[in-house]
N, C-alpha and C positions, 0 to 999 in steps of 0.2 A: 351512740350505742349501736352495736355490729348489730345486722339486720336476722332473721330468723332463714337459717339455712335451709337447701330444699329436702337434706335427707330428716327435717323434725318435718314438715308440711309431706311427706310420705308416709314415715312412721305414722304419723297422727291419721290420716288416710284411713290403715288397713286398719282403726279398730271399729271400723263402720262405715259402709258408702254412702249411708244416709244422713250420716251424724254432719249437723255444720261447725264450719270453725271460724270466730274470729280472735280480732287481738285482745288480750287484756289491760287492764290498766297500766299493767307494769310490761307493755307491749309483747307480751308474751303470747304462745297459740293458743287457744283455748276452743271446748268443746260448746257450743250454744243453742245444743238441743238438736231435734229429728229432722230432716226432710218430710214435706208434709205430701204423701203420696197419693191423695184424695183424687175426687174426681174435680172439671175445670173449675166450679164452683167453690170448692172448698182451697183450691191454691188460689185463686182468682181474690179469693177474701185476703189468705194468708199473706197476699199482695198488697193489697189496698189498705189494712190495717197495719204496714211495717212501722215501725215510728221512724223520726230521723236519725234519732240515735244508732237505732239498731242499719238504719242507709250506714249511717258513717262507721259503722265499726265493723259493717262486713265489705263496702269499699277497702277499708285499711287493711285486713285481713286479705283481700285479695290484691291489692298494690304490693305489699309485703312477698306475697306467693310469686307476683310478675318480677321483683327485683331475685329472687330466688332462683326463679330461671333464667334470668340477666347473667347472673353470678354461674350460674353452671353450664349455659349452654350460648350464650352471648348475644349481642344486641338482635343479630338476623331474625331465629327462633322465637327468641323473647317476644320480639313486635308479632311475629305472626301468633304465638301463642295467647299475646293480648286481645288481638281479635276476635279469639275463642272465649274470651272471657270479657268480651264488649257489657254482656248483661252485666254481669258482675261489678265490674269498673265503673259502669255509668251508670244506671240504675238502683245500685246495692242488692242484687240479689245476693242472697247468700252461697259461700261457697262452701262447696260438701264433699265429703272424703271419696265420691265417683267425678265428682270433674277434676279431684284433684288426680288420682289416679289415667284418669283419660288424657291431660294436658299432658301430664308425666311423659304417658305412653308414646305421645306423637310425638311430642319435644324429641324423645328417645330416639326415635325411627327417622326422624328429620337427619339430626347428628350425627346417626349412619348411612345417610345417603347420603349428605354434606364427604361424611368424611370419604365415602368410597368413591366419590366422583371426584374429591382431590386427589385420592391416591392412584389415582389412572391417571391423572393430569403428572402428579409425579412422577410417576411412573413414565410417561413421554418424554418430561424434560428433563429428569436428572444427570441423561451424559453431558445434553449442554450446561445444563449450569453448574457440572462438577467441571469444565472445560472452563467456563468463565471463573470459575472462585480459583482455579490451580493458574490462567493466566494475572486474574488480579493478584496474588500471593506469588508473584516471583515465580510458577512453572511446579511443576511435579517435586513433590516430597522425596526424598532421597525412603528407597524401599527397607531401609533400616530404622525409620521412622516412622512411615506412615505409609500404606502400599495404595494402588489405585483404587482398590476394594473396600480397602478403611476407610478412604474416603468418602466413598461411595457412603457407607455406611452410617458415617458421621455426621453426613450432610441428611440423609433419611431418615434417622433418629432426630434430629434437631429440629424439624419440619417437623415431621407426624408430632412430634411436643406442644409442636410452638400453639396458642391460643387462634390465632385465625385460621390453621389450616383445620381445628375440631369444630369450628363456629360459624366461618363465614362460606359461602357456596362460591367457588371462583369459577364454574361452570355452570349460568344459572338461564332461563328463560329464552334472553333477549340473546344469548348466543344460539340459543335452538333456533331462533327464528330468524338470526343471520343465515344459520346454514339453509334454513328453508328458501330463502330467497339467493340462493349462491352466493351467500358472503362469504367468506372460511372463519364462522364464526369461535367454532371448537379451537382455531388457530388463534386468533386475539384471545382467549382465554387462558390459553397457556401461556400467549408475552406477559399478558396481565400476573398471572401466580410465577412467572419466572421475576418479574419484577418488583413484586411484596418481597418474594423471599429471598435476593439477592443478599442482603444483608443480614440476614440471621445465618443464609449459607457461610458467609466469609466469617464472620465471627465464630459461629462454630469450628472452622476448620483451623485458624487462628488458635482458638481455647487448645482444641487437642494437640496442638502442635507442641504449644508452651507444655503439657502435660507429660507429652513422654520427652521431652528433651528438659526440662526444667519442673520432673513430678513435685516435690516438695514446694515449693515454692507459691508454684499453679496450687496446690489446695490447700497451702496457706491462705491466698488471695480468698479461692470463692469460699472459706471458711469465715476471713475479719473482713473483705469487702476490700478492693483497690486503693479506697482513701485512706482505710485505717493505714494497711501498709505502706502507703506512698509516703508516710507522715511517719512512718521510723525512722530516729536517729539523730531527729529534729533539734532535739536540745542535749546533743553529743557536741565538744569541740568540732571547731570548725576543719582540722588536719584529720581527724579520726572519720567525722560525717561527710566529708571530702573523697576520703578512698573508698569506704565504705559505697555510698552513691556511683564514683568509676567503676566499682568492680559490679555492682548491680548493674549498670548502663551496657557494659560492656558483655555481660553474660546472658539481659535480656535482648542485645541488640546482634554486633557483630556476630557471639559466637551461637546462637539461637538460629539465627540464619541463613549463617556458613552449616550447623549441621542440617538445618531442614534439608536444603535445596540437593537434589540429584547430579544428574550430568559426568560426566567424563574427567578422571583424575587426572588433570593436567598437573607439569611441575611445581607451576605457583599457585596451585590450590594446596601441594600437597607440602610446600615449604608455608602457608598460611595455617594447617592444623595442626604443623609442628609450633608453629610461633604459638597458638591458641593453646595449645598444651602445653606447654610453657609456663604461658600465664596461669591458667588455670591452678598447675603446680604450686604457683609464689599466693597463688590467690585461697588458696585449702592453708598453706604455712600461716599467712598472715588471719585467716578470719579461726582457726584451731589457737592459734597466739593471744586472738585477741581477749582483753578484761571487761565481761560481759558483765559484773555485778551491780553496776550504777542504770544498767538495762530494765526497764519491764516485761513484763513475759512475752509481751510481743516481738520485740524488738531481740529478746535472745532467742523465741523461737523461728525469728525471720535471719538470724546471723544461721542457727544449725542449719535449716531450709537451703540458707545459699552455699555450705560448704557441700553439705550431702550432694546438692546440684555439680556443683563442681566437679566431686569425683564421679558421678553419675556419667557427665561429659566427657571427662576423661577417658571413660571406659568406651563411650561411642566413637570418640574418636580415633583410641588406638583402635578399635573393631571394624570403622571405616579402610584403615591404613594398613592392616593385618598385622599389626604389629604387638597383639597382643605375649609373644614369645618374648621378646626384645628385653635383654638385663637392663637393671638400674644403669649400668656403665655405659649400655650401645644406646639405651637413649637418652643418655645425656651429651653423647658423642653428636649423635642426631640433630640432640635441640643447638649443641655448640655451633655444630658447620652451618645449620640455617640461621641461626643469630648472627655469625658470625660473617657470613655473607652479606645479611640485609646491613649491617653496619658498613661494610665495605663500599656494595652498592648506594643506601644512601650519602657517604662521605664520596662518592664519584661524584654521583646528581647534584649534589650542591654545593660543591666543586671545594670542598673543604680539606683535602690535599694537603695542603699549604700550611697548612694551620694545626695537623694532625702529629706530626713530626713520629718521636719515637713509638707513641701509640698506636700508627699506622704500621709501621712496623714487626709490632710488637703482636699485632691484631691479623699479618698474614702468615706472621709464626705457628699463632696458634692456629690459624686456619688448617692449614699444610698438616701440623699434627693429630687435628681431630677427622683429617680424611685419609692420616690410614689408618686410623682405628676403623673407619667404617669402611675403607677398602677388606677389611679382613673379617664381617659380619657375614653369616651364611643366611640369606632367607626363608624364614621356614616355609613361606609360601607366596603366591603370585601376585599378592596386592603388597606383600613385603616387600619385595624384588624391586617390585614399580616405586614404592614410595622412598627406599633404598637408593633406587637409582636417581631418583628426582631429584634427592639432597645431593649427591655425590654430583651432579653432572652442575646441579648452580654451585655449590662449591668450586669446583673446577674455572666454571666462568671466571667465576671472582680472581682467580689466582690467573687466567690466561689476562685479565684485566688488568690486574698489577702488572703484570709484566712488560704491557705493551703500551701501558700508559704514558709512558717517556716519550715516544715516537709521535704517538698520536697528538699530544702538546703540542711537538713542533712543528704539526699542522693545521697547528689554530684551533684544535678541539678541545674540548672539555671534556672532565670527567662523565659528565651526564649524557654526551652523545653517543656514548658505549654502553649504556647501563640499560636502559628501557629497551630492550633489545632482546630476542631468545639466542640471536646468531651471534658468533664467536668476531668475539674482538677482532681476527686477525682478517676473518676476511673483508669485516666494517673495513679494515685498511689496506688490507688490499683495493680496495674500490675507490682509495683517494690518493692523490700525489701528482706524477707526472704521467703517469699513461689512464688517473681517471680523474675524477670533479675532485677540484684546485682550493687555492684559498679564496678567491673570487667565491666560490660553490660554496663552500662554507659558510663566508659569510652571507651570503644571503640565505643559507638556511637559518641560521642565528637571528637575521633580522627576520624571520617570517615564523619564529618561533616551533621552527619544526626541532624534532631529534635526529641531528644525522645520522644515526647508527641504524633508524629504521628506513629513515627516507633513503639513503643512499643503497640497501637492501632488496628496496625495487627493484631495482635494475641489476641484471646479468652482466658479468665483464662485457659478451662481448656487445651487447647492447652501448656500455659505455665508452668501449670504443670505437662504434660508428659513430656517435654521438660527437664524442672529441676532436675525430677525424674530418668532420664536417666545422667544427667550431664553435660546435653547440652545449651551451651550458644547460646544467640541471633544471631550471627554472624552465626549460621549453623540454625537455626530457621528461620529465613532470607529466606536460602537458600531453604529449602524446601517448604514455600511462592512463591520463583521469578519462582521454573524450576517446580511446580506444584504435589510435591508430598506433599498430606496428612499425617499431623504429628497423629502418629498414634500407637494402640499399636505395632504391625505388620510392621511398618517402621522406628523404633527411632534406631539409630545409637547404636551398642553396639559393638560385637566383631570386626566389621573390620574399624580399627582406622588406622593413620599414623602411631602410636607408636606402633602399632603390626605387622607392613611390616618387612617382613626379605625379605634382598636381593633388586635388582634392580629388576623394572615394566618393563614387557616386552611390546611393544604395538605387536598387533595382527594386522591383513588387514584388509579392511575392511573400513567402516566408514566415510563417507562424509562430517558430518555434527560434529560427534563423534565419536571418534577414541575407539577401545576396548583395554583394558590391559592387560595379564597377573600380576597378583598380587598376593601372598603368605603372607598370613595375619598369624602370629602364623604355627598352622601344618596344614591351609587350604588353597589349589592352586585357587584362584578364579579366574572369570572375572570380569574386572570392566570397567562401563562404563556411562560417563557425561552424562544427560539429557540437551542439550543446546537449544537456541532457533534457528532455521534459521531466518537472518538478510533480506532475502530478500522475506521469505516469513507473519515472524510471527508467523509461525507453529515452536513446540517444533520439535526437530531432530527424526524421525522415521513415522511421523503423514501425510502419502502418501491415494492414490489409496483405498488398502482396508480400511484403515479407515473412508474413507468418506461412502463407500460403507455401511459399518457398522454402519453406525451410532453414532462416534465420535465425539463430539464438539469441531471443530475446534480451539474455544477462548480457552478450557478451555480439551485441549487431556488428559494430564495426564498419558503418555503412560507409562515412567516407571514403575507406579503404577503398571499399568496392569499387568505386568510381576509377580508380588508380589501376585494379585487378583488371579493369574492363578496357582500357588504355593498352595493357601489357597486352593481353589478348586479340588485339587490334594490330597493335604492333609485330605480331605473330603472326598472323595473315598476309599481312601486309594492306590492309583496306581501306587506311586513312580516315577514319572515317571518325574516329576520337578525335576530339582537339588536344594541346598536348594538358597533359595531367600530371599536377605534383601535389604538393604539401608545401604552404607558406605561411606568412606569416603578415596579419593585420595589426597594428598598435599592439603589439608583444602578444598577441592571441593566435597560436596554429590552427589553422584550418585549412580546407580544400581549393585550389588553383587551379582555375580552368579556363584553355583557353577563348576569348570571347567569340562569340559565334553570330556573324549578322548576315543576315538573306531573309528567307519566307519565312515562316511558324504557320504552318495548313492551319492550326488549329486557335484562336489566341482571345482571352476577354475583354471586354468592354465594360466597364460603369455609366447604369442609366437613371433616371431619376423616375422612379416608377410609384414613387408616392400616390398618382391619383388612382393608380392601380390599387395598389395593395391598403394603403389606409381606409378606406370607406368597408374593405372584407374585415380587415382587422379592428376597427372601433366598431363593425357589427355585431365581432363575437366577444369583446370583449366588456362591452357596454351591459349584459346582462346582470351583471355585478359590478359593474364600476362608469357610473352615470356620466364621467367628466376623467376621461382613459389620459388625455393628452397633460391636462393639470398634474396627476399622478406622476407622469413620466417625468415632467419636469419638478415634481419634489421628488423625486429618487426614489419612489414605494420601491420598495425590492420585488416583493412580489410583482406588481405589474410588468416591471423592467425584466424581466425572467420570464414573463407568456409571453410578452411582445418579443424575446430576442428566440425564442421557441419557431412561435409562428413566419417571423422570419426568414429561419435557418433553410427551412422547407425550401423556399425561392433562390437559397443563396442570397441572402438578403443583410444590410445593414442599416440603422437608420442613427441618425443623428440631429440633436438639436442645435437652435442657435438663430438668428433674426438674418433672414435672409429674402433680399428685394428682391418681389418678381411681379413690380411693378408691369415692366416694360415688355412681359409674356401676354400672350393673347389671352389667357385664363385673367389675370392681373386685370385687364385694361375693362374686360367685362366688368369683374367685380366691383373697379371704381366707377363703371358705369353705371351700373345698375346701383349700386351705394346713394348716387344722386336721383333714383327715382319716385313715385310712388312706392307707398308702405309695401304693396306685393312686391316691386322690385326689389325695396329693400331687404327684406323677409329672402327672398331667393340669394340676394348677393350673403346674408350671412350661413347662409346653406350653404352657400360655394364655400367661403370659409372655413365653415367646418369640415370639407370635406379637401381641403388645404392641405392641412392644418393653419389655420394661420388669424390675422386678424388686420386691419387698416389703419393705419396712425399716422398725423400729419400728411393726409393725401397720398402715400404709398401702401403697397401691399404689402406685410411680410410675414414671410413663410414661417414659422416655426420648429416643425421637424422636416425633414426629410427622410425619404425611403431611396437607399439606394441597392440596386440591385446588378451584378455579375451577370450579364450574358455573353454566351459560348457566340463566336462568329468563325465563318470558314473564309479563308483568302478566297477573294473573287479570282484571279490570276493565276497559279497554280496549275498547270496543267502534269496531271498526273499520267499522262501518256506520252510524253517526252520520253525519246529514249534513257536520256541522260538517268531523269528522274527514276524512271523503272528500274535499270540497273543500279543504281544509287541504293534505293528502297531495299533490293533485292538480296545486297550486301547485308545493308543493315538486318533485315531478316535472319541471315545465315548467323552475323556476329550474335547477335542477342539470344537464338536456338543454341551457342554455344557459350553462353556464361550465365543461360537462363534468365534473361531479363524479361521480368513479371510485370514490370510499367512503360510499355513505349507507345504511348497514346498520340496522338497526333501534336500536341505542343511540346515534345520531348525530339523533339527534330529540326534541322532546320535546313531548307533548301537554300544552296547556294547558288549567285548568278554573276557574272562578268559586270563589265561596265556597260556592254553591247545589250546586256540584257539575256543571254543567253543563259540556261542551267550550266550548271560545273560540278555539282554533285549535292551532297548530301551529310548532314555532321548531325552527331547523338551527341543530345546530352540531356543531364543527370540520367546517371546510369547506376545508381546507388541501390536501384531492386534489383540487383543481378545474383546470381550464383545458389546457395543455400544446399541443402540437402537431400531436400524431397522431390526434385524433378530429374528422372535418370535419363528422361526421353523427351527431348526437345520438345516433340508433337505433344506432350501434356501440357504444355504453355498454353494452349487454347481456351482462350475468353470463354465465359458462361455463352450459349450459344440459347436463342433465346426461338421456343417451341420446338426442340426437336433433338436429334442426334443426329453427327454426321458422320462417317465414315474418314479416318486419316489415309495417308500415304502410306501406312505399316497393316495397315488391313482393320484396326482396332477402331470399333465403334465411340466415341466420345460426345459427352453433354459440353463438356469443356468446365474451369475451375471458378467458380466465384470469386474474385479481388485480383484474377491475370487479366492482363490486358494483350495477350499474346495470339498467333494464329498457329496454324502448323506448318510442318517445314512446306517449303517451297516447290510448285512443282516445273520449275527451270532454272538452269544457273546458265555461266558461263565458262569457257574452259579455263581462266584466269581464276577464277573463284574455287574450283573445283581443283585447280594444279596449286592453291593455297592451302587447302584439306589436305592435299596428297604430303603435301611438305611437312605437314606438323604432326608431330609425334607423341604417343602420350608423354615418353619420359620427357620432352621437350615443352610441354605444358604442363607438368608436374614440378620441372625446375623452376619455370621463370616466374611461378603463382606461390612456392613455397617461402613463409614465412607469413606473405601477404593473409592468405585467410586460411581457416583451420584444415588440416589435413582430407578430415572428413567432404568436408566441401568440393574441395580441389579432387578426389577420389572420384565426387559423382559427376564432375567438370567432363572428366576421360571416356564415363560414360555416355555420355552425352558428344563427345567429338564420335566417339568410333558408331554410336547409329549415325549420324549426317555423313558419313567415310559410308558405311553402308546405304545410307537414300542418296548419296552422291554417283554412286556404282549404276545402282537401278537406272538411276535417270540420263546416264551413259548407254545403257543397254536399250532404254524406251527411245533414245534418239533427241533428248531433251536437254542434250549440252552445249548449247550453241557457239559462234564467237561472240566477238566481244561489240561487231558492230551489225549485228541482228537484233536490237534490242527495239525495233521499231517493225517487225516482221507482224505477219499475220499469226505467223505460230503464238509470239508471246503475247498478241493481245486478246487471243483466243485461250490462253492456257492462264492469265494475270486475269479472269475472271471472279473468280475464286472468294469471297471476303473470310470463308475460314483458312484458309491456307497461304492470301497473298495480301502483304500492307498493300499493296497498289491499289487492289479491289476494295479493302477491308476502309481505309481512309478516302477514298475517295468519294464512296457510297454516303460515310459520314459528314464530309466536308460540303457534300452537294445537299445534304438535309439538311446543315445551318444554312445554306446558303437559302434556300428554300422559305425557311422560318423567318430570315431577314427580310426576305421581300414581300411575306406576307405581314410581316410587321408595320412594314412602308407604307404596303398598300391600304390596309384599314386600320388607321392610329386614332378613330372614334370610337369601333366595334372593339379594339383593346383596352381603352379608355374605359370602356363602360363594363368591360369583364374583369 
């Protein structure tokens, strides 16, 4: 029996505050006489003489009143308003038409402060979560449907309805007292009600969708309920409940959703609503045809529901298309050429030709004639024209397709390699035969299940004939498309092939993303190395820090390029100082070729085993919450394995497991000594132990993890005050100010020596941070300069850039150096870099030559151009000072602080042991 609502426990209220009420027999509200308003003595009786009867029937009477406000104001309220009525509940005092009024009143006031502190929480989040429900739905409503406003509105009506946001408080207490403590508790409040109502949002927008593209239908539904209608048609023949069901599937699906969705009339959306009108058309003929009298009223007011929808549809769709002008004849001329098309096209694709004979024929007759009828249509307006021309021009396809389809046969193609295509058959074939990708090319697009009509589209003629002109098939043409190197004169694949490796590839260190080789191609020792993409970023492998800084385009890096561009650039100097630089090829994989470079590295790592270091800090902090860290690692906790590789990172750190003897170490030889001792020695050796990691088995020690750590070391040998060396440096300086190179840290160099031992110069490499957009003035290369500002060679005060690793220009050349600026010209650096990287780049490349052409002048005028064999003068080791202005200063200062660091390492490896 339904319970007693809260508008009768109100009514019965106002006919007295005094009056009590409990239930009657037939659980009904009833009147049980006065409030007894005496003084304590006289209620104190009225107390103590209750019977139990009368306990229990004004408990029931007041349990009734708490589900009353269950039912109207929901569980939150309800409970606190129980508490208000604890006597009542638990004691049986009676309830009286002023507690009922008063419970009322606050219940009231609760539920508009409930609801006004959600409607502010609303009110915050409703752009995002009308952002979330229009990306979960496929993207914005096409504005002939549903505009952003409607939305808006649809999603804030559906909410302010729905029963939690009148009932439950989603900003209550324990968030105030987040914010008191600087949580951002108001902000978890809002994830919290953005995440209840995630789903009454999408449903709601969902409902309206179906309502104005499919109104009859839609309130059919929420009139018999989803099941009723689902279950029309049920016990119709199987051919009749068969179409019946397609043409619902197909009106609640494809065409429901082709009309929601917005976006840009492309031609094959606009040849897809002709096909949908179409349907629609044969779909109104057949459900007006149909014999509705073996129907229930359901089932023939769900048949009217879906025709009315139909031409409903029809009408938005000519209204999308502006085609509303258009005679019964131009659009049947319309729906012809695009039907008549798509039959075309799919008899290409599925290469059914053959098999088509006169009907193929027959079917580009009519093609031909239904596009001049619509050659001779005038549009009445601008979405006319467009959707006019959209059929007209796939039309046209279709027919330059037949035409050319005999040809393309007899080069191995299929109908389908033409068709998935927007571009014109003829240039698809222009781009194959003898002067581009062969039958060789073909089939291996066949067998890689590409479309050659698109694949081969990539590529520009004259792209395909460097390509050809080199020997190179599409399957490595490809290649330098996906990983972004420019096919070019300067990058086509020539000496280093698979079939010129001698010997097994050695990999080198190195490489995160792309591992480096050693390689011996013929009599050259190279390096090689993949340009690949990262999967987690989207950036090609190398494209960090300084690149952004540089101004690199992130879509479109191109890094190995650079490597190449910086080559050319060298070569333009004349400074040698590149090794030589192409484009090759590993086990059928293009990548960068460089030649190998052996001498010093100033700068180069080591791996140490610094376990007793770092494990005793790290089971310190991680021991708070996990009593037994090393057990964990070795079952794969993920969490644990994720602070430990945290805490690591910090140190440049790795560690690994796995049973390793170190018996035979002096740490080792203690613990199996002390193993053998009294209880405290042995108590100390499993200390040592733990502080291993490790444990004793069969009379050895073994290790269990290891910590291994990366340290920086500087060549002891290296003397950076060699003439040799300083001019060497001094170059590199000049090269890198002039292609913007943002990474030449000390292990990106490498000094060269004779057999005698003697310097010979100097070679750069990966040079792959060079060039970008955003450095017009060499002197901004300058590293983060750390406490201060310094003053450049241009007068301009700098902090220097965060992620360059660069100085400012130089303040000595030589007149060799300086008669290599005089020689090059912008339009002569503008030629030899075109193609290579984007115009824009190469634009600020010029800028960047013509200041150092101006700080090369100055330093002419200051007396600062020396020859070539003063490089060991007092001047320049007076003026190579400098660490913002000279790598001689800037690296040697660095190379002498590891050296530093190394020897204090040496010297107390107890005092490091123990820190």
């Amino acid at each position: 029996m339904p319970g007693i609502q809260l508008g009768t426990f109100v009514h019965q209220a106002q006919t007295g505050t005094d009056t009590r009420f409990s239930l009657g027999d037939q659980g009904d509200l009833q009147a049980s006489g006065k409030r007894n308003i005496g003084n304590i003595f006289t209620r104190a009786w009225d107390c103590i003489t209750r019977s139990d009867a009368q306990v229990a029937a004004n408990k029931a009477a007041t349990s009734s009143f708490v589900s009353a406000l269950r039912e109207q104001y929901g569980d939150e309220i309800a409970n606190v308003m129980s508490r208000d009525l604890h006597a009542q509940l638990s004691k049986g005092r009676p309830l009286t038409g002023y507690r009922i009024e008063q419970v009322v009143a606050k219940a009231e006031r609760m539920s508009n402060n409930i609801q006004a502190q959600n409607r502010q929480l609303l009110d915050n989040c409703l752009p995002e979560l009308t952002d979330w429900v229009v990306r979960e739905t496929g993207g914005d409503a096409h504005p002939g449907v549903l505009s952003r406003a409607e939305t808006v509105q649809v999603l804030r009506e559906a909410i302010e309805g729905s029963d939690a946001f009148q009932q439950h408080s989603f900003l209550n207490a324990l968030h105030h007292v987040m914010d008191m403590f600087g949580e951002d508790g108001e902000g978890q409040a809002t994830q919290e009600f953005l995440g209840h109502f995630k789903d009454t949002a999408k449903q709601a927008l969902e409902h309206e969708v179906s309502a104005r593209v499919m109104p009859r239908s839609t309130e059919l539904r929420d009139a018999s309920g989803d099941s009723t209608v689902d279950h029309c048609f049920d016990n119709l023949p199987d051919a009749e409940r068969g179409k019946l069901k397609e043409i619902e599937a197909y009106f609640g699906g494809i065409i429901k959703e082709s009309l929601r969705m917005g976006g840009d009339m492309s031609p094959s959306k606009v040849g897809s609503y002709v096909g949908m009108h179409e349907y629609l058309e044969s779909s109104v003929e057949h459900l007006q045809g149909l014999d509705t009298s073996a129907m229930d009223d359901t089932e023939k007011a769900y048949v009217a529901a879906m025709r009315d929808d139909a031409v409903h549809m029809q009408a938005l769709i000519k209204d999308r298309l502006g085609l509303q002008g258009f005679t019964p004849d131009q659009m049947r001329a319309l729906t012809d050429v695009n039907r008549e098309s798509g039959m075309l096209e799919e008899a290409l694709g599925e290469n059914k030709l053959q098999r088509i004979g006169q009907e193929w024929q027959d079917l580009e007759r009519q093609l031909g004639d239904s596009l001049e009828i619509l050659r001779g249509v005038q549009p009445g307006n601008e979405e006319a024209g467009m959707a006019l021309q959209s059929i007209i021009g796939r039309g046209e396809r279709a027919h330059s397709l037949a035409s050319d389809l005999p040809g393309a046969m007899l080069k191995g193609l299929s109908g389908g390699d033409l068709v998935a295509s927007d571009h014109d058959a003829q240039d698809i074939l222009a781009r194959l035969g003898e002067d581009g990708f062969d039958g060789p090319d073909i089939a291996w697009m066949h067998a890689q299940g590409m479309n050659v009509g698109d694949t081969v589209m990539r590529f520009s003629p004259e792209q395909i004939r460097l390509l050809k002109t080199q020997g190179l098939g599409i399957e490595l043409g490809l290649q330098y498309l996906d990983k972004g190197v420019p096919i070019h004169e300067r990058t086509l694949v020539d000496d280093y092939r698979d079939e010129l490796i001698v010997g097994e590839p050695r990999p080198l260190g190195g490489g995160q993303v792309s591992k480096p080789y050693d390689v011996t191609y013929g009599r050259d020792r190279m390096v090689y190395k993949e340009p690949q993409i990262n999967p987690e970023t989207g950036e090609e492998s190398g494209y960090g820090p300084s690149s952004r800084v540089l101004g690199i385009d992130p879509k479109q890096p191109q890094m190995t390029v650079r490597n190449v561009a910086t080559r050319v650039v060298d070569e333009l100097l004349g400074f040698n100082l590149v090794p030589d630089t192409r484009i090759g090829v590993l086990d059928g994989k293009l990548g960068l070729v460089m030649g190998y470079a052996e001498g010093i590295a100033p700068r180069y790592t080591v791996d140490v085993d610094d376990t007793a270091r770092q494990w005793g800090q790290i089971n310190a902090v991680l021991s708070y919450e996990n009593p037994d860290v090393l057990q964990s690692v070795k079952d794969g906790d993920p969490e644990t394995i994720s602070l430990l590789k945290d805490l690591l990172s910090v140190n440049e750190s790795r560690y690994e497991l796995g049973n390793f003897d170190v018996s035979d170490s002096e740490q080792g030889q203690r613990i199996l000594q002390l193993a053998k001792g009294s209880p405290q020695e042995q108590e100390e050796a499993q200390a040592l132990l733990r502080g291993l990691p490790g444990r004793v088995e069969d009379g050895r020690v073994i290790q269990e993890l290891r910590i291994t750590a990366m340290l920086q070391r500087g060549d002891r040998d290296l003397n950076f005050d060699d003439p040799v060396v300083r001019r060497g440096l001094v170059k590199l300086q000049l090269l890198d100010a002039l292609t913007a190179q943002g990474d030449r840290h000390q292990a990106n160099y490498i000094v060269t020596q004779d057999a005698q031992g003697r310097y010979t110069g100097v070679v750069a490499i990966d040079n792959d941070q060079a060039f970008g957009t955003r450095i017009g003035n060499p002197n901004d290369l300058l590293r983060r300069v750390s406490g201060g500002v310094v003053t450049g060679p241009d007068g301009v005060r700098r902090t220097g850039l965060q992620g360059l690793n660069g100085v400012m220009l130089p303040g000595v050349v030589d007149r060799d150096m300086k008669a290599a600026f005089d020689a090059l010209t912008p339009e002569g650096l503008r030629a030899e870099l075109a193609g290579l990287l984007p115009d824009p780049e190469i634009e600020v490349a010029v800028q960047r030559l013509n200041v150092i052409k101006s700080h090369l002048e100055q330093l002419e005028r200051n007396g600062m151009v020396i020859d070539a064999d003063e490089w060991g003068s007092d001047l320049v080791t007076a003026t190579l000072q400098d660490t913002n202005s000279s790598y001689v200063a800037r690296d040697r200062q660095y190379i002498n602080q590891l050296r530093e660091e190394e020897d204090l390492e040496r010297e107390i490896p107890e005092r490091q042991a123990s820190l």
